[in-house]
N, CA, C and O atoms as a CHARMM CRD file, in Angstrom:
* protein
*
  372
    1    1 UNK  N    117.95300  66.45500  52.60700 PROA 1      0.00000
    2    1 UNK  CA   118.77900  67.20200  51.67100 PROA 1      0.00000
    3    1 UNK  C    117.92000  68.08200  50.77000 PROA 1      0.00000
    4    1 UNK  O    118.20100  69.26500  50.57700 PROA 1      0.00000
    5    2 UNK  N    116.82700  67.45400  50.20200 PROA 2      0.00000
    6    2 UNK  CA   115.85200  68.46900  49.32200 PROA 2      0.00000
    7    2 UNK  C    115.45600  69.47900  49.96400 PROA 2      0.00000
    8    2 UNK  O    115.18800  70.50900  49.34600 PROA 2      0.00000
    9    3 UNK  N    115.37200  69.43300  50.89200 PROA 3      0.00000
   10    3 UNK  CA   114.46800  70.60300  52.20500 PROA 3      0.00000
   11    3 UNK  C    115.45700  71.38000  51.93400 PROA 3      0.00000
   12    3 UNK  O    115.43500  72.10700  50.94200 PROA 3      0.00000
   13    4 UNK  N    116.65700  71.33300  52.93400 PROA 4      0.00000
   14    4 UNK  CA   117.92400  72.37000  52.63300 PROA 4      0.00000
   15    4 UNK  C    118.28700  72.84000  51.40000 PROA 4      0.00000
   16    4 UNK  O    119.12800  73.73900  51.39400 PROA 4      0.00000
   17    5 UNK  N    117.82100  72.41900  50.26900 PROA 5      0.00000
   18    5 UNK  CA   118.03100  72.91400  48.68400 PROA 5      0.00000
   19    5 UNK  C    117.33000  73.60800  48.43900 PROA 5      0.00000
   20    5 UNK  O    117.67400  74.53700  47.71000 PROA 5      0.00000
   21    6 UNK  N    115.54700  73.49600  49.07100 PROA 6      0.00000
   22    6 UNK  CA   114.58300  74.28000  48.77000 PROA 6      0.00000
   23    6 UNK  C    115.04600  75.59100  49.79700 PROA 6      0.00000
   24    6 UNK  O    115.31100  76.70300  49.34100 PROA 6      0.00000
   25    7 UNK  N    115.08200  75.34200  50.88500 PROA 7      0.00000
   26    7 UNK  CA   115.27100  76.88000  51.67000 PROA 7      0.00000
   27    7 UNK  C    116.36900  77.73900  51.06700 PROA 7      0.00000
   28    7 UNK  O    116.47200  78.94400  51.30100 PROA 7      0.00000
   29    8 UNK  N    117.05800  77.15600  50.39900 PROA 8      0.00000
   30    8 UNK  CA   118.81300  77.93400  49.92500 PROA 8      0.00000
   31    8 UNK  C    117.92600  78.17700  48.64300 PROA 8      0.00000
   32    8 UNK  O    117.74400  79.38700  48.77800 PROA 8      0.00000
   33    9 UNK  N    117.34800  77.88300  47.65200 PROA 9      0.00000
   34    9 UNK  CA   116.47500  78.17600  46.68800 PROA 9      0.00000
   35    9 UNK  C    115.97600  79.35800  46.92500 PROA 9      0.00000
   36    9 UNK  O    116.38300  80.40000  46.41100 PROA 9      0.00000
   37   10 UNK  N    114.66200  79.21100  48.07100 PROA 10     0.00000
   38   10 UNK  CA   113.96800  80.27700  48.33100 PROA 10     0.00000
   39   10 UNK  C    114.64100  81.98300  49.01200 PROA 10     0.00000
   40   10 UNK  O    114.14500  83.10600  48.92600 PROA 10     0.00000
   41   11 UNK  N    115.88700  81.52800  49.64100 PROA 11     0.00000
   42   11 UNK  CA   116.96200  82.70900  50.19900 PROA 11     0.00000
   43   11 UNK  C    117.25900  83.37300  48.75700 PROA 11     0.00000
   44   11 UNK  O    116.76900  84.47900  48.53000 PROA 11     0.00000
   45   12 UNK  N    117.95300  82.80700  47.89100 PROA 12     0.00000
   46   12 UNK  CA   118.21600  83.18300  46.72600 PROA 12     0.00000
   47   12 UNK  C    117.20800  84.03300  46.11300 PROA 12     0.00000
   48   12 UNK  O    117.38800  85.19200  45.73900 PROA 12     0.00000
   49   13 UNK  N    115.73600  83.11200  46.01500 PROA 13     0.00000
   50   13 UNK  CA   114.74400  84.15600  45.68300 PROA 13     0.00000
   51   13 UNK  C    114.75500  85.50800  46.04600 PROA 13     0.00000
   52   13 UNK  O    114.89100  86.52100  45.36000 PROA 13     0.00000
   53   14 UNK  N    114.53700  85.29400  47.62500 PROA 14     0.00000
   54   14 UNK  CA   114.21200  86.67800  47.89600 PROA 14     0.00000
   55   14 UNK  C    115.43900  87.96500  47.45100 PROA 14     0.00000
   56   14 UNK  O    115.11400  89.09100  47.07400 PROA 14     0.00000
   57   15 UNK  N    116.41600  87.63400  47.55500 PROA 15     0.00000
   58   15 UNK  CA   117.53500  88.22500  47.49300 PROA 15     0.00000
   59   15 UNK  C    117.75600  88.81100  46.07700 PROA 15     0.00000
   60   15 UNK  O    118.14000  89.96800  45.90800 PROA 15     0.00000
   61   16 UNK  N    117.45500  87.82900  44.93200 PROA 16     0.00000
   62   16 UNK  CA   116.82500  88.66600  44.03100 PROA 16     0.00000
   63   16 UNK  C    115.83500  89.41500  43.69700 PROA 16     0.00000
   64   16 UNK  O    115.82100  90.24600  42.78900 PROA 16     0.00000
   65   17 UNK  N    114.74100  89.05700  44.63400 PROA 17     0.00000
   66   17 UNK  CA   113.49700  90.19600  44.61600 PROA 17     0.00000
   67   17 UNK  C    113.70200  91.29100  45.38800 PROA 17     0.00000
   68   17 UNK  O    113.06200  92.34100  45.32300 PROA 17     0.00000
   69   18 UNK  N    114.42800  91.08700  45.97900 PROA 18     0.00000
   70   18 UNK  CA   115.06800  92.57400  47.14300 PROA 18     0.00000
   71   18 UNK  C    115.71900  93.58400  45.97400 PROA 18     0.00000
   72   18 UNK  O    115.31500  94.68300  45.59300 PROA 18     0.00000
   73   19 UNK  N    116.88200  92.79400  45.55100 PROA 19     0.00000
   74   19 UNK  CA   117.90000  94.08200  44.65100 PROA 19     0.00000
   75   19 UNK  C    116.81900  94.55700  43.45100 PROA 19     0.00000
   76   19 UNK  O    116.89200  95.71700  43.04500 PROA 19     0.00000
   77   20 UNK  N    115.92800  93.74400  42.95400 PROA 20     0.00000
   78   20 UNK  CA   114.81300  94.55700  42.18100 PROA 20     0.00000
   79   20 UNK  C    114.46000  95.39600  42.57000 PROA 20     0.00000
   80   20 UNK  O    114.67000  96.52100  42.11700 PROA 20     0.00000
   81   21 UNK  N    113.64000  95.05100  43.78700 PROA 21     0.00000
   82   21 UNK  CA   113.35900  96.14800  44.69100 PROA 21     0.00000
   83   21 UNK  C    114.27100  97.49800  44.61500 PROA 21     0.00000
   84   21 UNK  O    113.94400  98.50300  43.98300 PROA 21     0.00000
   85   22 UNK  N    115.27600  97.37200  45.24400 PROA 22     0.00000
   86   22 UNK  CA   116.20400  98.69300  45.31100 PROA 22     0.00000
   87   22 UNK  C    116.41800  99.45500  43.91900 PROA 22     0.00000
   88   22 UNK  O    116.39800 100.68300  43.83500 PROA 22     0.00000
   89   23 UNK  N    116.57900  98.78500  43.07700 PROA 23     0.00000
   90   23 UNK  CA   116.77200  99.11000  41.51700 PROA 23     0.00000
   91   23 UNK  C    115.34600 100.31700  41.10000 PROA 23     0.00000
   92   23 UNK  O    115.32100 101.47400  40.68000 PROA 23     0.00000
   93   24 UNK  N    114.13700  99.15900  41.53800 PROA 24     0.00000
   94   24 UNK  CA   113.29000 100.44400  41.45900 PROA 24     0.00000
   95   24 UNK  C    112.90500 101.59000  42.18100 PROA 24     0.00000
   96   24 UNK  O    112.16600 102.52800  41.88300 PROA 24     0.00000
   97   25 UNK  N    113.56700 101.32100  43.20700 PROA 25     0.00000
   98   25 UNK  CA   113.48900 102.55900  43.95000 PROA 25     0.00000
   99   25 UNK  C    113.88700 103.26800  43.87100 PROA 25     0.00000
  100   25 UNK  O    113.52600 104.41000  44.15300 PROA 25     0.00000
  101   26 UNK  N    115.00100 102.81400  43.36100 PROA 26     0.00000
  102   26 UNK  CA   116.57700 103.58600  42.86300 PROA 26     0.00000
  103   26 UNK  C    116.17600 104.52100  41.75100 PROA 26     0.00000
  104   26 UNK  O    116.35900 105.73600  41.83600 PROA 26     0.00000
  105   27 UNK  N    115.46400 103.76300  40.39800 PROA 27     0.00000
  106   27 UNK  CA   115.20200 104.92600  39.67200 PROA 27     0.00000
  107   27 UNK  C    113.82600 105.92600  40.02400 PROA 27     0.00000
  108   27 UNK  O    113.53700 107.00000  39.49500 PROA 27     0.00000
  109   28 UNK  N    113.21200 105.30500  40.92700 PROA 28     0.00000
  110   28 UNK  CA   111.98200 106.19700  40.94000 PROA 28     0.00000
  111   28 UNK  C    112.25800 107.80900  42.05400 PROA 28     0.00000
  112   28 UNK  O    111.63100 108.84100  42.29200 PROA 28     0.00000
  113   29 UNK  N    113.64500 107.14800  42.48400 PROA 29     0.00000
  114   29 UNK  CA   114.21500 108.78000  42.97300 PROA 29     0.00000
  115   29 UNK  C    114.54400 109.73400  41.99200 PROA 29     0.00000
  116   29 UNK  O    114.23700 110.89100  41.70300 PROA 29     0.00000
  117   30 UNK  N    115.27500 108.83900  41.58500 PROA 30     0.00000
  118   30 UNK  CA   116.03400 109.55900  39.98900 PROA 30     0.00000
  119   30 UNK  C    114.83900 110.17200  38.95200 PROA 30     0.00000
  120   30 UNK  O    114.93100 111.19500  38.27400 PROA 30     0.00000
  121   31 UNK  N    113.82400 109.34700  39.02300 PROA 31     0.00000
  122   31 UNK  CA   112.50900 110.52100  38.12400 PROA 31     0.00000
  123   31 UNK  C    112.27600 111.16800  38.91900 PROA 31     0.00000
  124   31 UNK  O    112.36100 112.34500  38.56700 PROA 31     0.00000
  125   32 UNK  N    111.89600 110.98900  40.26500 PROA 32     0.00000
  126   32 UNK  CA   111.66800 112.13000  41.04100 PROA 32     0.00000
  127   32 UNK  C    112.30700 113.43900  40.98000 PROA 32     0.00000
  128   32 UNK  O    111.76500 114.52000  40.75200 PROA 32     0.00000
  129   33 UNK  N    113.47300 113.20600  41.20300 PROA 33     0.00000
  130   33 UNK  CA   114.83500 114.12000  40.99100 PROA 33     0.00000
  131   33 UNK  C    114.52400 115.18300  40.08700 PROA 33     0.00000
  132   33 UNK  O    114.38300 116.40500  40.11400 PROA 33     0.00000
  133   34 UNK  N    114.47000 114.18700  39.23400 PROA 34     0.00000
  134   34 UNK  CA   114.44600 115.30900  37.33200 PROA 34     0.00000
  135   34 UNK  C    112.79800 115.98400  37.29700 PROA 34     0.00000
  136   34 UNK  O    112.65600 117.08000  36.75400 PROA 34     0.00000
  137   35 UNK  N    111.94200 115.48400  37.72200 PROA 35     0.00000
  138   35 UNK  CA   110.58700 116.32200  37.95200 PROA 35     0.00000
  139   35 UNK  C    111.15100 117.06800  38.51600 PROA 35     0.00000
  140   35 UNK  O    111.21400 118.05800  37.78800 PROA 35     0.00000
  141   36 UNK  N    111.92800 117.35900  39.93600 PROA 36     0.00000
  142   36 UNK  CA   112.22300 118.46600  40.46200 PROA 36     0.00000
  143   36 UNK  C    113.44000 119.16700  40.36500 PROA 36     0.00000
  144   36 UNK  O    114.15600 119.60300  41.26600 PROA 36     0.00000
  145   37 UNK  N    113.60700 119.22500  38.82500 PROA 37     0.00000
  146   37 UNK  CA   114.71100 120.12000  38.30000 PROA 37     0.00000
  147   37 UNK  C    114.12900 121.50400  38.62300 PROA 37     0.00000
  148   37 UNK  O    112.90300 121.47600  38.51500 PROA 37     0.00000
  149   38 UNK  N    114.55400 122.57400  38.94500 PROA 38     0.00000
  150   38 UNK  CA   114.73200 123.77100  38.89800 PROA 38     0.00000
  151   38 UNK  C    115.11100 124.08400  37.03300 PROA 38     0.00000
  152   38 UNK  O    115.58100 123.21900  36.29400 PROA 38     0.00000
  153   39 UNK  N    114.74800 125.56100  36.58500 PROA 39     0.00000
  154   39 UNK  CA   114.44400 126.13100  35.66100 PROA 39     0.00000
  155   39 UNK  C    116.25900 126.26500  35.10500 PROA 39     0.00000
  156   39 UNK  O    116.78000 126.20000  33.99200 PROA 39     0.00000
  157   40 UNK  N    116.74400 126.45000  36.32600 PROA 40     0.00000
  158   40 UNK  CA   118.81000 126.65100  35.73600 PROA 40     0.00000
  159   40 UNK  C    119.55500 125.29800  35.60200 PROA 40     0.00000
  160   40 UNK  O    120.78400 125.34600  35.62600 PROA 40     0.00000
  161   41 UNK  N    119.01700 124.24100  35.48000 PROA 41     0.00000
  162   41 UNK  CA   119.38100 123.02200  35.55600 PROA 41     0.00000
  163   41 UNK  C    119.90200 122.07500  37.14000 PROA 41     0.00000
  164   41 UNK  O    120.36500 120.94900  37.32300 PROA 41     0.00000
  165   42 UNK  N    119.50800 123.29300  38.11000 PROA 42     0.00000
  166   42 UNK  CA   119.97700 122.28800  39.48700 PROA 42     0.00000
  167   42 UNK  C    118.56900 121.26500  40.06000 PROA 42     0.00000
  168   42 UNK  O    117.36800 121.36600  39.81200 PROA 42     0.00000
  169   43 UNK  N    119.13800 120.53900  40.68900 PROA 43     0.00000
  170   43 UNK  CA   117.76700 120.35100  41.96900 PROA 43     0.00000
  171   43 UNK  C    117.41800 121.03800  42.44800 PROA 43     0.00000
  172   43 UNK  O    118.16800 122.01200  42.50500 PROA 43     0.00000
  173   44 UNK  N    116.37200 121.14600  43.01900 PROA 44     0.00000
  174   44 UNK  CA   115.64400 121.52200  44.13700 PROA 44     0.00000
  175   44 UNK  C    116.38900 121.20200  45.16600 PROA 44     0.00000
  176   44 UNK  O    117.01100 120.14900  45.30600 PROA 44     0.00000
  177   45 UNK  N    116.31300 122.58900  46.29700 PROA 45     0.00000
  178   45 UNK  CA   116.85400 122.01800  47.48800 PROA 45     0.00000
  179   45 UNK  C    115.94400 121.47600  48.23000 PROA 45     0.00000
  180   45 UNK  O    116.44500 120.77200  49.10600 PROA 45     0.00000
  181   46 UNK  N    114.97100 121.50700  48.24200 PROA 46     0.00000
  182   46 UNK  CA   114.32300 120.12600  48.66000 PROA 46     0.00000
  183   46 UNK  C    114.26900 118.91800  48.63600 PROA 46     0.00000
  184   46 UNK  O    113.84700 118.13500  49.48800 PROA 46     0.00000
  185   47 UNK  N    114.80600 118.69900  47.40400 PROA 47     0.00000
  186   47 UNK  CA   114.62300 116.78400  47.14200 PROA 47     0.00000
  187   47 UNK  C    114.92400 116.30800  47.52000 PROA 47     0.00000
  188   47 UNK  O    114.20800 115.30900  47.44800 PROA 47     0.00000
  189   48 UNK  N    116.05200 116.05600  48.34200 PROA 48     0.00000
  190   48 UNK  CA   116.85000 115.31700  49.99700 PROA 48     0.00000
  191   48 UNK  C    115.19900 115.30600  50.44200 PROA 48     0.00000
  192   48 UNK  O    114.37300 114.62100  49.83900 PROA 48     0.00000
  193   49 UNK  N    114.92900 116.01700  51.38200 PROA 49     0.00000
  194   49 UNK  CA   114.39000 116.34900  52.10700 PROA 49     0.00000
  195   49 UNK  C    113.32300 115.18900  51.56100 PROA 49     0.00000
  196   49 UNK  O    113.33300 114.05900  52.05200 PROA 49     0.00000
  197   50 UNK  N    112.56200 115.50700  50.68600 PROA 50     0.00000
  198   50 UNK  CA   111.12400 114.71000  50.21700 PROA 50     0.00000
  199   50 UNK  C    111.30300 113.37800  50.21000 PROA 50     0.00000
  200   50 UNK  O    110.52300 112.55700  50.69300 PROA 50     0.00000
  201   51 UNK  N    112.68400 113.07600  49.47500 PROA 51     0.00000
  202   51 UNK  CA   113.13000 112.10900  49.45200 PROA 51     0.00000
  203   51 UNK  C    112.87800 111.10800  51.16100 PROA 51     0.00000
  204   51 UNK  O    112.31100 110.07800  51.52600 PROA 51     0.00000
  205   52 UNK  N    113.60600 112.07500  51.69200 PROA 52     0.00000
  206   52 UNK  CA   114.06800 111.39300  53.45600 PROA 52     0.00000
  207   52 UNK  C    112.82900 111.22900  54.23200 PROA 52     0.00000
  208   52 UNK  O    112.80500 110.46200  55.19400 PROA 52     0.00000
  209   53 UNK  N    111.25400 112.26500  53.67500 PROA 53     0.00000
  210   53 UNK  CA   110.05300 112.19000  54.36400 PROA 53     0.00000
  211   53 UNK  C    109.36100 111.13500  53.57400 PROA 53     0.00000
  212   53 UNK  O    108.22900 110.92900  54.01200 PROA 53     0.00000
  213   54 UNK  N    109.64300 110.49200  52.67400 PROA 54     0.00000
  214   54 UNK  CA   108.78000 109.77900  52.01200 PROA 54     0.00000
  215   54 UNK  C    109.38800 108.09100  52.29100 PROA 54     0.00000
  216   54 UNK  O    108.67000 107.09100  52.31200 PROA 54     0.00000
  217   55 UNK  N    110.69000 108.11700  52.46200 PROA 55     0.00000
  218   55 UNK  CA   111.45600 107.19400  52.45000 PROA 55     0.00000
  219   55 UNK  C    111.47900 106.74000  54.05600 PROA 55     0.00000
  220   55 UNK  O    111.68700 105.55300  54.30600 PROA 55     0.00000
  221   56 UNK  N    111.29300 107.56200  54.99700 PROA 56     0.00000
  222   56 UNK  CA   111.74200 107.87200  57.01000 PROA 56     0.00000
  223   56 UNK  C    112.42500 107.49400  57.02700 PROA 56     0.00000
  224   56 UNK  O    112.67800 106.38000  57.48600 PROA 56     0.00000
  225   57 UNK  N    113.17800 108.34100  56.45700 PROA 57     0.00000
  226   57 UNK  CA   115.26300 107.48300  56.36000 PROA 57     0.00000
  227   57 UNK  C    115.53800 109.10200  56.66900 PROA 57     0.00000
  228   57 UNK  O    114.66400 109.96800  56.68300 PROA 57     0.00000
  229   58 UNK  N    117.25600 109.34200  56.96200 PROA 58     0.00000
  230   58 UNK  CA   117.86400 110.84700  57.55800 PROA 58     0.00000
  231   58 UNK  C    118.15500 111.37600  56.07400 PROA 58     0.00000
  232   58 UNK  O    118.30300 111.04400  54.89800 PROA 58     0.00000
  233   59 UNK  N    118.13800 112.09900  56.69300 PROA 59     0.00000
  234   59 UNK  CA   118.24700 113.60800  55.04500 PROA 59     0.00000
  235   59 UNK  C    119.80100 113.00000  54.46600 PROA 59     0.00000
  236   59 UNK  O    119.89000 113.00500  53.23800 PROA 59     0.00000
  237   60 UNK  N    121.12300 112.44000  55.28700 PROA 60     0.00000
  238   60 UNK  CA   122.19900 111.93500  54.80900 PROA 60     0.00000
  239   60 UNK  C    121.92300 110.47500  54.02400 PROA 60     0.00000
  240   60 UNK  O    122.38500 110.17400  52.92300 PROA 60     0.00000
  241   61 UNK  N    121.06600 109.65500  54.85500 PROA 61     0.00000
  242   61 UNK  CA   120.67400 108.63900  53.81700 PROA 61     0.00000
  243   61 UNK  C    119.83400 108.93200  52.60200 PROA 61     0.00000
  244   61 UNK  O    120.00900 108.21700  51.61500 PROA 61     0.00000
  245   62 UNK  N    119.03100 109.80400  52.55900 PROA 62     0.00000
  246   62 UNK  CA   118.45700 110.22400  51.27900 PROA 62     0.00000
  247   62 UNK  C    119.18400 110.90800  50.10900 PROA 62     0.00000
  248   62 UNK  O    119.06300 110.86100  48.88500 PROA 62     0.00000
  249   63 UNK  N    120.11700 111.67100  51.10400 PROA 63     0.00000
  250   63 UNK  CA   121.24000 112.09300  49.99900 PROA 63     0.00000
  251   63 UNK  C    122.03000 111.04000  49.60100 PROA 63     0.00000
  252   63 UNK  O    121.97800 110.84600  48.38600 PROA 63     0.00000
  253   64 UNK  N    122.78800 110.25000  50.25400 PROA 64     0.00000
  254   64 UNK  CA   123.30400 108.85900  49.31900 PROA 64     0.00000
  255   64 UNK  C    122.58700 108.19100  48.35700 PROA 64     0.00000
  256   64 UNK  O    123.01000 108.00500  47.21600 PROA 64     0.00000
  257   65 UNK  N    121.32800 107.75600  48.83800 PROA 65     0.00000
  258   65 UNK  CA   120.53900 107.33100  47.88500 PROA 65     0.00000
  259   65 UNK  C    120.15800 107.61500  46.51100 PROA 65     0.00000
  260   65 UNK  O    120.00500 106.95600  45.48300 PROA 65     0.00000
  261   66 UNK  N    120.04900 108.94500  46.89300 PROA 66     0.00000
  262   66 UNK  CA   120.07000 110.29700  45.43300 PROA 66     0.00000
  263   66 UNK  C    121.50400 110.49400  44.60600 PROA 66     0.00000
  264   66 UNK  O    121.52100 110.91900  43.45100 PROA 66     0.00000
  265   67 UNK  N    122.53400 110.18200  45.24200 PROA 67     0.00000
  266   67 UNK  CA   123.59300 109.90700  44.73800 PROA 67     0.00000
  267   67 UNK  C    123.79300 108.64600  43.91100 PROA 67     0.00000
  268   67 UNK  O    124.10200 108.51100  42.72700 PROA 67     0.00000
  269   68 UNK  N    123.55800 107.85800  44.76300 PROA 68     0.00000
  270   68 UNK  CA   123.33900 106.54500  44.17200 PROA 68     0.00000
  271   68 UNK  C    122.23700 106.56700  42.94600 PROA 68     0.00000
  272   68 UNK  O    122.81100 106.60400  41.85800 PROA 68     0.00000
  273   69 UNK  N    121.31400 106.55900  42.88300 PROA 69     0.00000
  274   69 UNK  CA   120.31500 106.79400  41.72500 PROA 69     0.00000
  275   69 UNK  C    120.49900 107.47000  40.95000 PROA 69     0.00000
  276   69 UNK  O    119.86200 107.12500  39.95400 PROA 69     0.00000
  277   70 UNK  N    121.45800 108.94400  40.68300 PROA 70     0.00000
  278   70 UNK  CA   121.94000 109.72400  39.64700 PROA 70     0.00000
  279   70 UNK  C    123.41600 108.81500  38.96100 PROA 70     0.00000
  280   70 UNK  O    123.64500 108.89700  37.75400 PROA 70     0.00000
  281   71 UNK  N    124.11200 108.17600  39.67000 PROA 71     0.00000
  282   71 UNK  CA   125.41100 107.97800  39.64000 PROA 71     0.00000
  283   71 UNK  C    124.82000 106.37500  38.50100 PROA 71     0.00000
  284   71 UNK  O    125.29000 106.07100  37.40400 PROA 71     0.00000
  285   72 UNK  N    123.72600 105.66300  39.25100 PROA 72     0.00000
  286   72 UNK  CA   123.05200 104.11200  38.23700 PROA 72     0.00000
  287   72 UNK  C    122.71600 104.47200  36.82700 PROA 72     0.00000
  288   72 UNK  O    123.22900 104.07200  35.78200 PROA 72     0.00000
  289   73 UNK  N    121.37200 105.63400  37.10500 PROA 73     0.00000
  290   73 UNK  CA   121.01500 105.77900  35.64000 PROA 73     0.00000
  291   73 UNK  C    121.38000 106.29200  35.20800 PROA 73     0.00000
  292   73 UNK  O    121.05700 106.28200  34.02000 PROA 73     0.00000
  293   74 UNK  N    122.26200 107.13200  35.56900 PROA 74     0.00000
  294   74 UNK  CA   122.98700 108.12000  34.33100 PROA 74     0.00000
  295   74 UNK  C    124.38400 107.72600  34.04400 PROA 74     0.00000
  296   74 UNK  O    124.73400 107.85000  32.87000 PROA 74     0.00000
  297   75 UNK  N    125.18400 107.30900  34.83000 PROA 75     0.00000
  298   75 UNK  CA   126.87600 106.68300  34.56600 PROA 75     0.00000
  299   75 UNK  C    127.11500 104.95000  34.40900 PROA 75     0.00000
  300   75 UNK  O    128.07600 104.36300  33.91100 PROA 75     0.00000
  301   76 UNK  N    125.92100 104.41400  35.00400 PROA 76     0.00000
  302   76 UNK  CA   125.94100 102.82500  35.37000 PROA 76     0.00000
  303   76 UNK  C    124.86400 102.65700  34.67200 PROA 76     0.00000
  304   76 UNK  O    124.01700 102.41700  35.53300 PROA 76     0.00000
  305   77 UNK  N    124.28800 102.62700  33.53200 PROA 77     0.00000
  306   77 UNK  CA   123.14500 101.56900  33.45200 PROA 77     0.00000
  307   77 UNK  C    123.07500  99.98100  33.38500 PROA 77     0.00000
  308   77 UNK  O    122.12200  99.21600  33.53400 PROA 77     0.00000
  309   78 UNK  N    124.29900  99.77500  33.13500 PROA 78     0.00000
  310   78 UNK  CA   124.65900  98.20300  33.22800 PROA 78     0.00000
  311   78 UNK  C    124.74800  97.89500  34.51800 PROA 78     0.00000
  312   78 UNK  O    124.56800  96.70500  34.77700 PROA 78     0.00000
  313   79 UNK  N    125.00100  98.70100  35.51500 PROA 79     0.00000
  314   79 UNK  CA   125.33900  98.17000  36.46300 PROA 79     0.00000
  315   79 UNK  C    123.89100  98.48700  37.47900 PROA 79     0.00000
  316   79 UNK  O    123.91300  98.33700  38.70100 PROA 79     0.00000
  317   80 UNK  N    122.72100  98.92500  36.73700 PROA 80     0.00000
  318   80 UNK  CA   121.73300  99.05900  37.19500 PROA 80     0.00000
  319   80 UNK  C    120.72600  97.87900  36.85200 PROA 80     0.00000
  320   80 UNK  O    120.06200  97.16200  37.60100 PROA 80     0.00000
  321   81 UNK  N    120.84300  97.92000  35.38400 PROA 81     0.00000
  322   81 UNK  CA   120.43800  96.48300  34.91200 PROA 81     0.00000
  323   81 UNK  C    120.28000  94.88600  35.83600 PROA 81     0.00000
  324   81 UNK  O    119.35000  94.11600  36.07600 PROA 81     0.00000
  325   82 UNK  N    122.17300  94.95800  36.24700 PROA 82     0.00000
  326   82 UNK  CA   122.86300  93.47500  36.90800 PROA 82     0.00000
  327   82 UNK  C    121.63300  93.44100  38.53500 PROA 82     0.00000
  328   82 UNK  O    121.13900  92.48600  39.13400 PROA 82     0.00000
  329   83 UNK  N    121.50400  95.24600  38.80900 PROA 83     0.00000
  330   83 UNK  CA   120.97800  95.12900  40.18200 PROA 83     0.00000
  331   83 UNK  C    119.27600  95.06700  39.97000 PROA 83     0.00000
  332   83 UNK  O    118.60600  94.85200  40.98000 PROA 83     0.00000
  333   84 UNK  N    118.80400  95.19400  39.08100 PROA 84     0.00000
  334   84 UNK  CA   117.52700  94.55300  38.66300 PROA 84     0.00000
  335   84 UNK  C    117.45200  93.48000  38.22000 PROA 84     0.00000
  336   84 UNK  O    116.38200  93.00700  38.60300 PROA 84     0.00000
  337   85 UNK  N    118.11400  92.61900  37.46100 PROA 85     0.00000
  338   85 UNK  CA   117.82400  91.06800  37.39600 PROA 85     0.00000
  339   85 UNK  C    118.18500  90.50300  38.56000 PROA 85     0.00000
  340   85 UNK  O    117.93100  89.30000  38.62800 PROA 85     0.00000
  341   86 UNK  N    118.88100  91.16700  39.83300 PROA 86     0.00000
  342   86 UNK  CA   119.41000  90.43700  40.86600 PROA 86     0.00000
  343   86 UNK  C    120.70100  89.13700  40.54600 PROA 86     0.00000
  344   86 UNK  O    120.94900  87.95700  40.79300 PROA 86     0.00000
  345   87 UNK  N    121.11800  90.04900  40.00100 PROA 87     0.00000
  346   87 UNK  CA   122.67800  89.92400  39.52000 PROA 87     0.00000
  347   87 UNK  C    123.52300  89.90100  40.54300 PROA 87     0.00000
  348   87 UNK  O    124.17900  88.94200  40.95100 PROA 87     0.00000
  349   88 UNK  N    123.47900  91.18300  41.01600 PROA 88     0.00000
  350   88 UNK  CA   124.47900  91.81500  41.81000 PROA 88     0.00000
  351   88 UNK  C    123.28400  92.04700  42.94000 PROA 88     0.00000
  352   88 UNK  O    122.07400  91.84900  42.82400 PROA 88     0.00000
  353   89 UNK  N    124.06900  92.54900  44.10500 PROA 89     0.00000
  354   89 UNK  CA   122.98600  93.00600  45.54400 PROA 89     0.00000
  355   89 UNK  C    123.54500  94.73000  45.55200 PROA 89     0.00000
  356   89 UNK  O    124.55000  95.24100  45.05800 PROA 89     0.00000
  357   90 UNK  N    122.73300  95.14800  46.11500 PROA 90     0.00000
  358   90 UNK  CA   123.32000  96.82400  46.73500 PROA 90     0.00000
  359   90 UNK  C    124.85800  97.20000  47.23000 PROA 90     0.00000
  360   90 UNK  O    125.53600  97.96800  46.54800 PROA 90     0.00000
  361   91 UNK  N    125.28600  96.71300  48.25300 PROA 91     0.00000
  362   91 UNK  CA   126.41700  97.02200  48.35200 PROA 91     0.00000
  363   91 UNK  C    127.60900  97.07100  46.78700 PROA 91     0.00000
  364   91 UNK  O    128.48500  97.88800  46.50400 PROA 91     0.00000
  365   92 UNK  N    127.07300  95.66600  45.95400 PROA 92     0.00000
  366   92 UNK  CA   127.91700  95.79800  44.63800 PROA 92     0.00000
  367   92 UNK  C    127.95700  96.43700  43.71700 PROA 92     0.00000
  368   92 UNK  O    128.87200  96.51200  42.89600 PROA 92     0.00000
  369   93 UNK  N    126.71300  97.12200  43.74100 PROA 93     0.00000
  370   93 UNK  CA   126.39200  97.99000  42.74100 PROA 93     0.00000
  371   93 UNK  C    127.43300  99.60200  43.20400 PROA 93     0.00000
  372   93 UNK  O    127.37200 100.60300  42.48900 PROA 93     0.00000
């Protein structure tokens, strides 16, 4: 029984070290992003792009992602928070 408590323990772990994970990734697009503001207040049409070569994910997953990371720190910070203490997982956020 302790064995099976420890492995369900350690699942848990990781699962909170994962959504950390994403959380920071999450905002380190989002600084990325804003470094690559353009002078009229848009993005760069590149930042998909850098995003998707840095990440080897498709230019559509980089754009969600970038969605996702503008939509956390700027409309959700609580709900960015929950996905850094590993509160919540990705899909909930």
């Amino acid at each position: 029984m302790f064995e099976r408590d420890e492995i369900i323990s350690t699942m848990q772990h990781w699962e909170r070290v994962i959504a950390h994970a994403q959380a920071e990734q999450l905002k380190a697009i989002a600084e990325l992003v804003q470094l690559r503001r353009q002078p009229n207040g848009q993005f760069s049409d590149y930042a998909i792009d850098e995003i998707a070569l840095a990440l080897n994910i498709s230019g559509i997953a980089a754009g969600y992602r970038l969605d996702l990371a503008l939509d956390l720190t700027q409309r959700l910070p609580a709900t960015l928070a929950a996905l850094d203490t590993g509160q919540i997982d990705l899909p909930r956020a």
